[in-house]
C-alpha positions in Angstrom: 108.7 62.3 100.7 105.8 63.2 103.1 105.4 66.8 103.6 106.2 67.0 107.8 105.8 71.2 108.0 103.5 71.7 111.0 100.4 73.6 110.3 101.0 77.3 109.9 105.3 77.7 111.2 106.2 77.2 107.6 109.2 75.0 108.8 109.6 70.6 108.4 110.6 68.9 111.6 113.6 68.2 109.8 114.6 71.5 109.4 113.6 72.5 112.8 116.2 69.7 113.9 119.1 70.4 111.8 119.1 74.5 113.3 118.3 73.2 116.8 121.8 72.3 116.5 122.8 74.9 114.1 123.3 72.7 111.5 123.6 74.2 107.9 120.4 72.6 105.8 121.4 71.9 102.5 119.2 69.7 100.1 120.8 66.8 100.8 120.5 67.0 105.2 116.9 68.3 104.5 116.1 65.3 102.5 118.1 62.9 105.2 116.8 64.5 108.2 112.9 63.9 106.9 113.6 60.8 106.9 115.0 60.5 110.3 112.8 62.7 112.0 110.3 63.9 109.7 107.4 62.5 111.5 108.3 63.0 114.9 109.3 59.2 116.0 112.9 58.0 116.8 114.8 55.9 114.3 117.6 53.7 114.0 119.5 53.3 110.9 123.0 51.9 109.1 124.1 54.6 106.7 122.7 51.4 104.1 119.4 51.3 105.1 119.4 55.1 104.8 120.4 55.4 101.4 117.8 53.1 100.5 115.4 55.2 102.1 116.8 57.8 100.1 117.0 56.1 96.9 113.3 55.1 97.3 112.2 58.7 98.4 113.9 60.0 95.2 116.5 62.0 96.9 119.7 61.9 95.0 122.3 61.5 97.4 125.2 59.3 97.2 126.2 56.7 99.8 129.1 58.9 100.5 126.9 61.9 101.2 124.7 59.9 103.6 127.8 58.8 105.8 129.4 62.3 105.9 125.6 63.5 106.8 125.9 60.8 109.8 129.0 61.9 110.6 127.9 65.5 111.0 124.9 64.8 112.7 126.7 62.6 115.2 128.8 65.4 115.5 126.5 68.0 115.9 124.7 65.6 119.0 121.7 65.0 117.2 122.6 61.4 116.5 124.2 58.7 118.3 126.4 56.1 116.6 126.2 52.6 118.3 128.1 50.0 117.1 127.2 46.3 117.3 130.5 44.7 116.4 134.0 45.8 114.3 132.2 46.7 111.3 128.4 47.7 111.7 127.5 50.6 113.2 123.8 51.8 113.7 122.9 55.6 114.4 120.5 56.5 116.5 118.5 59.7 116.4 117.2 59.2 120.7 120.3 60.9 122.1 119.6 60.4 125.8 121.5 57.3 127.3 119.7 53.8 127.0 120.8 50.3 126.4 119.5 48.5 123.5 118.5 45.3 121.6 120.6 44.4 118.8 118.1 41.5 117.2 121.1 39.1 115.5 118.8 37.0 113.7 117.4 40.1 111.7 120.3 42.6 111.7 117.9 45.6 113.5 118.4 47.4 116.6 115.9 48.3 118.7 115.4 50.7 122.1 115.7 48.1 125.4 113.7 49.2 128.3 116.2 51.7 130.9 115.1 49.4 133.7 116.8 46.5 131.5 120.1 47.6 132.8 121.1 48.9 136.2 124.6 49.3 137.6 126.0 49.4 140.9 128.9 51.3 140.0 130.3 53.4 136.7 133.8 52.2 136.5 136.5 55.4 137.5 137.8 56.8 134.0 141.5 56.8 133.8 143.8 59.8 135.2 142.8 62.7 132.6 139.8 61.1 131.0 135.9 61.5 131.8 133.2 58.6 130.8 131.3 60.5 127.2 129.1 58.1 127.8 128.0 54.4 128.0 126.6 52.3 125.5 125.4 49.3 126.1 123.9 46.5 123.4 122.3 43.2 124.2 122.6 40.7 121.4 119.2 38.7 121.7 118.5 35.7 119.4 116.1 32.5 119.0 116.2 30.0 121.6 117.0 26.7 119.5 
């Protein structure tokens, strides 16, 4: 894995992430959260395509680890989990609201533009409820 730790703080962006949110940083969220964030840019990833990071990195973390990592993130609001249909799920490591591509002919999701989406109205939340918030994917493939 790239060594991330800015010049001279003696801490990895990773680490500085996971405590921004008072997450505990064991060896395996380090090793996950270089990956996400570890140089600074915004990434998108199944709990798959994290592993293999992982894998590839030479972290040894088991599939189950990386989706109870998600989880906690997620649940920690560092992540977002966006899902693209009733059994994928991406997670998203930009937490501020914003619509995105979901590419179908290659299976990635990617940031859309904020002005790609505009609404006239947010839809009133039922009697006890308040909108979390709203995720919206457009599903883009090749014209034929």
């Amino acid at each position: 894995m790239q060594d991330t730790t800015p010049t001279g703080t003696g801490e990895s962006l990773g680490r500085t992430w996971l405590l921004s949110a008072d997450v505990r940083p064991t060896k395996q969220r380090l090793a996950l959260a270089e990956l996400l964030v570890g140089d600074g840019r915004n990434r998108h990833v199944t709990a798959e395509s994290l592993y293999g990071s992982a894998s590839e990195h030479g972290a040894q973390v088991s599939l189950a680890t990386v989706y109870n990592t998600l989880r906690t993130f997620c649940d920690a609001g560092l992540m977002n989990e966006i899902t693209v249909d009733g059994h994928r799920s991406y997670f998203d490591t930009r937490v501020d609201e914003h619509p995105h591509y979901y590419w179908e002919d290659s299976g990635t999701l990617t940031d859309a533009p904020k002005s790609a989406v505009a609404f006239a109205k947010e839809p009133e939340a039922p009697a006890g409820t308040s909108i979390a918030r709203v995720d919206v994917v457009i599903r883009l493939s090749k014209n034929t």
